[in-house]
BADOPA-788760 format. One record per residue (C-alpha): residue in three letters; x, y, z; residue number from 0. Coordinates in nm, 2 decimals. Layout:
% residues N
+-----+--------+--------+--------+-----+
|  aa |     c1 |     c2 |     c3 |   i |
+-----+--------+--------+--------+-----+
| ALA |      X |      Y |      Z | NUM |
...
+-----+--------+--------+--------+-----+
% end
This chain:
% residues 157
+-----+--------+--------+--------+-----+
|  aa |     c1 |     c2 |     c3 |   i |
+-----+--------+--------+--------+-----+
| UNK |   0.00 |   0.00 |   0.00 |   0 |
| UNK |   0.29 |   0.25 |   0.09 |   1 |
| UNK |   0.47 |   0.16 |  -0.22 |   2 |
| UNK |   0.19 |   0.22 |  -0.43 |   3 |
| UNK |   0.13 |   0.57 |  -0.28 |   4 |
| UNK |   0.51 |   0.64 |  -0.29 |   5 |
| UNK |   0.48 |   0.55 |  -0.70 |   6 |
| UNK |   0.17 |   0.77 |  -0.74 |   7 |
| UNK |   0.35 |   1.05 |  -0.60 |   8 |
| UNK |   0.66 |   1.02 |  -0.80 |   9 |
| UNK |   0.51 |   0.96 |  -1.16 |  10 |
| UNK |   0.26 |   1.28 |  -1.03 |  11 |
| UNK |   0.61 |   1.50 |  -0.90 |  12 |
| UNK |   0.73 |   1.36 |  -1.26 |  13 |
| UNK |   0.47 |   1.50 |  -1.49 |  14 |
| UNK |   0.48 |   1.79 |  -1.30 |  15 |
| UNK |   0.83 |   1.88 |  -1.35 |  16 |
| UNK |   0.77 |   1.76 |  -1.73 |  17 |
| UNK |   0.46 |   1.97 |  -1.79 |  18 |
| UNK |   0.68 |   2.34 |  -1.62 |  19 |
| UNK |   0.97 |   2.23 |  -1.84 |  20 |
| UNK |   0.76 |   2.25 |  -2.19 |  21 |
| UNK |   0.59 |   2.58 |  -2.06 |  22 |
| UNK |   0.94 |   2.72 |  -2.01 |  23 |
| UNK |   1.10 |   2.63 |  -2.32 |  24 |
| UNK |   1.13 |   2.91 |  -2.60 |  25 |
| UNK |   0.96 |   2.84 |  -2.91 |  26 |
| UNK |   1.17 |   2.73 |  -3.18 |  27 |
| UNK |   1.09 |   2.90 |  -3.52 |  28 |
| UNK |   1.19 |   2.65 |  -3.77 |  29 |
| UNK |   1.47 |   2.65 |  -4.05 |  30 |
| UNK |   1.32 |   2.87 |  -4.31 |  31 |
| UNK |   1.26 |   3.16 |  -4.03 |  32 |
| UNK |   1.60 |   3.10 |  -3.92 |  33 |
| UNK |   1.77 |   3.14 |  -4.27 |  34 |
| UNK |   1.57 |   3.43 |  -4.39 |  35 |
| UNK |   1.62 |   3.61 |  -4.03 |  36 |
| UNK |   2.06 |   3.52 |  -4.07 |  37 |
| UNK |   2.05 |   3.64 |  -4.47 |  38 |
| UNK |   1.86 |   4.00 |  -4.38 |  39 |
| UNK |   2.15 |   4.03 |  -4.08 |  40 |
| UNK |   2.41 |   3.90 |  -4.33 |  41 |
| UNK |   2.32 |   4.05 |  -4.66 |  42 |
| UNK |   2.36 |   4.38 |  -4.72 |  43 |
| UNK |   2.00 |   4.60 |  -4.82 |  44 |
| UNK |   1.83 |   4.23 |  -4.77 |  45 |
| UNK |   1.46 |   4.25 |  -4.60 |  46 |
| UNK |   1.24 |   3.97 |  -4.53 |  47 |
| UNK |   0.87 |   4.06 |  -4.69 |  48 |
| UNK |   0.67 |   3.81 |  -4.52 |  49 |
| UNK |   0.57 |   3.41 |  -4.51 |  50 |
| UNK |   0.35 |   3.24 |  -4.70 |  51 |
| UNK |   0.31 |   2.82 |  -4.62 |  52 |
| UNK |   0.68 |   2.72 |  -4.59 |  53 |
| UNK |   0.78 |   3.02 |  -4.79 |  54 |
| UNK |   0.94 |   3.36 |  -4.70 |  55 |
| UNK |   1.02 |   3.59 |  -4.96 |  56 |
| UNK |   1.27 |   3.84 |  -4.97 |  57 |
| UNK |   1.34 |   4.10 |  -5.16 |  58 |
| UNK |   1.69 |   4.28 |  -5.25 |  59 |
| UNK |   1.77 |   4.57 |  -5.53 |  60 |
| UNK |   1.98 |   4.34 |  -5.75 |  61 |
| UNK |   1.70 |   4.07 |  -5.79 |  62 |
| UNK |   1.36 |   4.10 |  -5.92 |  63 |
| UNK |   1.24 |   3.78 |  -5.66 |  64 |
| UNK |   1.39 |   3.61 |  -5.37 |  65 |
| UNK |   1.26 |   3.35 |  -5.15 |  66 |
| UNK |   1.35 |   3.06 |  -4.91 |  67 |
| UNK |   1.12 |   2.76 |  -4.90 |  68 |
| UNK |   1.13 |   2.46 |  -4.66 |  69 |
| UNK |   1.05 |   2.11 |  -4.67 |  70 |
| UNK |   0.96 |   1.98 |  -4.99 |  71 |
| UNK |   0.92 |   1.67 |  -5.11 |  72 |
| UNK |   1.26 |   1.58 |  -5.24 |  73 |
| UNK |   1.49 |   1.83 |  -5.04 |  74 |
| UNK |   1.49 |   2.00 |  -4.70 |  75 |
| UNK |   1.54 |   2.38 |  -4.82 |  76 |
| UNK |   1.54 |   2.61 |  -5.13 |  77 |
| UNK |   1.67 |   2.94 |  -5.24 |  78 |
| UNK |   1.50 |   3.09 |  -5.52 |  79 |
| UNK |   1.63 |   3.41 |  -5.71 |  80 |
| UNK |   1.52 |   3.57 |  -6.05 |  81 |
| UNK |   1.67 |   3.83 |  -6.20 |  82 |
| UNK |   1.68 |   3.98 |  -6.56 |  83 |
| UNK |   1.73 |   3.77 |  -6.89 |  84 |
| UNK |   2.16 |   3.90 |  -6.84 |  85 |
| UNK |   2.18 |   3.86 |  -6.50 |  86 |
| UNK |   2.46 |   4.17 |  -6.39 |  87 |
| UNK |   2.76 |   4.08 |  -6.17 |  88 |
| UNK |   2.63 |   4.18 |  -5.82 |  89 |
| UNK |   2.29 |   3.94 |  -5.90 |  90 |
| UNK |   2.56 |   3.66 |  -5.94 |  91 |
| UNK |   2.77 |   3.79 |  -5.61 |  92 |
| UNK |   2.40 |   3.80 |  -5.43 |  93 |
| UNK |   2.30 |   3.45 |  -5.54 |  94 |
| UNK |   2.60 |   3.31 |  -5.40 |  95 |
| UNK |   2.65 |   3.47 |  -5.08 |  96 |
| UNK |   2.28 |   3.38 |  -5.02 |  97 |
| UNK |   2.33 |   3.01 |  -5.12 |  98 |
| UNK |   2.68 |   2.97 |  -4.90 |  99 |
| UNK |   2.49 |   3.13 |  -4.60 | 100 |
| UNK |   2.17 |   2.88 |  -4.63 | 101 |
| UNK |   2.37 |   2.55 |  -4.75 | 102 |
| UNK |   2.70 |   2.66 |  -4.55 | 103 |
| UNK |   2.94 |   2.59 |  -4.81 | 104 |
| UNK |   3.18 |   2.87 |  -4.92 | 105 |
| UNK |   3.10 |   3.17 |  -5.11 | 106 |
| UNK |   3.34 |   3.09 |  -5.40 | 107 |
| UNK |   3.16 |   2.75 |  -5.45 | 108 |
| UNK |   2.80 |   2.87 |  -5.44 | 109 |
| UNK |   2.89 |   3.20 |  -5.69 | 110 |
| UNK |   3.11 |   2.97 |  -5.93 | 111 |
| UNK |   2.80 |   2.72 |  -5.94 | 112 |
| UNK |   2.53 |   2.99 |  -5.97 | 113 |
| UNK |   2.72 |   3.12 |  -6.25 | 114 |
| UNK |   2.77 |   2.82 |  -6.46 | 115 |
| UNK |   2.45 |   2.74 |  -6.41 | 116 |
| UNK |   2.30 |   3.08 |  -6.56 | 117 |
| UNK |   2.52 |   3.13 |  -6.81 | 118 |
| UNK |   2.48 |   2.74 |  -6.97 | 119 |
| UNK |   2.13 |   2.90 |  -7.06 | 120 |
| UNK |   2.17 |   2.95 |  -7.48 | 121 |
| UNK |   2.10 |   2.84 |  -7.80 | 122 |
| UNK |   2.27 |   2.50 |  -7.71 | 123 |
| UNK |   2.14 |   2.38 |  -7.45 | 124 |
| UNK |   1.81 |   2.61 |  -7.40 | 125 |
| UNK |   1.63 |   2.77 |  -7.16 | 126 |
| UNK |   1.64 |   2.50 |  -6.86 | 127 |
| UNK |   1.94 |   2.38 |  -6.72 | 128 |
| UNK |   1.96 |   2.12 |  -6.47 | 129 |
| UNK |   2.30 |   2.08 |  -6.33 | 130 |
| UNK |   2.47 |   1.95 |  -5.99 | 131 |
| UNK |   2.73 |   2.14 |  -5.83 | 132 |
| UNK |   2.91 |   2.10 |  -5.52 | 133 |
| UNK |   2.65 |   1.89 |  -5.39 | 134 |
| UNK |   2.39 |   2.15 |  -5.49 | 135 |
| UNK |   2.10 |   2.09 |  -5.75 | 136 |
| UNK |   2.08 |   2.37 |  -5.94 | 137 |
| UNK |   1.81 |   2.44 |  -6.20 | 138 |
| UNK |   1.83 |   2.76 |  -6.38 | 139 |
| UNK |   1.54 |   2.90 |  -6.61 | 140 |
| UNK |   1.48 |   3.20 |  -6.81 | 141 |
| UNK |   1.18 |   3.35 |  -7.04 | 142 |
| UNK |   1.18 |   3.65 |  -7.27 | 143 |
| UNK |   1.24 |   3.86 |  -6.97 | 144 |
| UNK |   1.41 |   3.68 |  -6.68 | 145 |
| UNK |   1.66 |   3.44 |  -6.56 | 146 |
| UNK |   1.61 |   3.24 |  -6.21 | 147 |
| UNK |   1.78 |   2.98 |  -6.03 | 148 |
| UNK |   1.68 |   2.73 |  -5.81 | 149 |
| UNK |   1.89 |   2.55 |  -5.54 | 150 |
| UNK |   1.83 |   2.29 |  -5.35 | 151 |
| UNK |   1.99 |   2.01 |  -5.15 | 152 |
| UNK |   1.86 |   1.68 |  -5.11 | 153 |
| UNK |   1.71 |   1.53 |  -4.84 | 154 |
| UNK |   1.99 |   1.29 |  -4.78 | 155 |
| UNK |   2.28 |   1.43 |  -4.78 | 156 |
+-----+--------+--------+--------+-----+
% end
């Protein structure tokens, strides 16, 4: 009888302590909050617009659309820019600053791999590239008017 009294009271003194620890915790905002928040602090005239789904868009002077989208099917996070039909120098330099700060692989990488990937676009190849760079999945598109680029990174790697 005393030990079943003793047992009570510890799984109640238990739950107790379990339900004051998950009203204390902080909330955790998930990736895509956390990369948009570190590229508006890192990136220079960089502001984050607002959240739609598992989407934030940004928006910067050298790009016409910017946006960070979480958890797809196939990968865990995507940066999307687009930019004019010629894409200038600093929409390349933006591209891969943004990518090395979201994938965390170096600047020189990301840029090098952004640039390929936009400037494969032609009369040879046409006006979809898909190509794999430094463990990156690019896919770079352009109309009469604009140029984007998408990069991803699988879920499994």
């Amino acid at each position: 009888m005393t030990l079943n009294s003793n047992v009570r009271g510890a799984i109640l003194v238990a739950a107790a302590i379990t339900g004051l620890v998950t009203l204390t915790s902080p909330a955790r905002a998930d990736r895509c909050d956390d990369s948009a928040k570190e590229l508006a602090n890192q990136v220079e005239r960089m502001k984050v617009n607002f959240r739609a789904g598992n989407v934030v868009y940004l928006s910067h002077p050298a790009a016409k659309e910017l946006s960070v989208g979480c958890r797809g099917d196939k990968f865990s996070i995507e940066l999307y820019a687009k930019g004019d039909r010629k894409p200038k120098p600093e929409f390349y330099a933006l591209v891969g600053s943004m990518a090395a700060i979201v994938f965390t692989v170096t600047k020189d990488d990301t840029t090098t791999g952004a640039t390929r990937c936009l400037k494969r676009m032609g009369l040879l190849r046409g006006d979809k590239v898909n190509m794999r760079y430094r463990r990156l999945n690019m896919e770079c598109t352009r109309t009469k008017t604009d140029a984007s680029i998408a990069i991803t990174r699988g879920k499994d790697e």
